[in-house]
C-alpha positions in Angstrom: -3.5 -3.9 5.8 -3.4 -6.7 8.0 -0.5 -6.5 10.9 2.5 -8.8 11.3 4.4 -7.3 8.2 8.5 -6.9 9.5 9.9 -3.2 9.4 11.7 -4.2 6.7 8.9 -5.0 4.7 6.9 -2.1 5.4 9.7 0.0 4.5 10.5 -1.9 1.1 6.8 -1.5 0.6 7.4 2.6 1.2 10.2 2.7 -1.3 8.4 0.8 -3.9 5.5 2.8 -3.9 7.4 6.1 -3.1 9.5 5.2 -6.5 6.6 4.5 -8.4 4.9 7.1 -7.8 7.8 9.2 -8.7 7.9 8.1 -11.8 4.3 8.1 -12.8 3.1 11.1 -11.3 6.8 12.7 -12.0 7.1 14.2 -8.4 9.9 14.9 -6.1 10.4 11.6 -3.5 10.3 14.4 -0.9 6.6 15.5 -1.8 5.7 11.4 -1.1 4.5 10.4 2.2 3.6 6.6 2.6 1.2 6.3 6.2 0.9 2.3 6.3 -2.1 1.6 8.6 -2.5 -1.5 9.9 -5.3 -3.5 11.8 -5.2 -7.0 13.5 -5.8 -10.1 11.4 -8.9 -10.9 13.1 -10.5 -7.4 12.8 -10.6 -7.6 8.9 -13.6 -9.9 8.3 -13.9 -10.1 4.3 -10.6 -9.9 2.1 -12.0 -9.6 -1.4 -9.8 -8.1 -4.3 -11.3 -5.3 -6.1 -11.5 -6.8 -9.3 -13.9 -9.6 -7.6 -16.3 -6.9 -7.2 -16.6 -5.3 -9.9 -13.7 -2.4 -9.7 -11.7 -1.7 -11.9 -8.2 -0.7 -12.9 -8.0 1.7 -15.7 
């Protein structure tokens, strides 16, 4: 994702999808691990949701 997210964020992020997944999946939190990669706004030159091309959620 694009940088210039606050810790806090990221980490609200983490436990969101870390309790989600949980849930779904029905795994143990421990077996979760959320790697957040991030690049500079002006390295990401197209930002187009995946449903705009054609993906999608089933």
């Amino acid at each position: 994702m694009a940088g210039g997210r606050t810790v806090e964020q990221k980490q609200e992020l983490a436990a969101d999808l870390t309790r989600e997944v949980v849930r779904i999946l029905d795994v143990k939190p421990e077996w979760i691990t959320v790697i957040i990669d991030e690049h500079p706004r002006n390295n990401l030159l197209a930002i187009i949701p995946a449903a705009a091309n054609g993906f999608n959620i089933i």
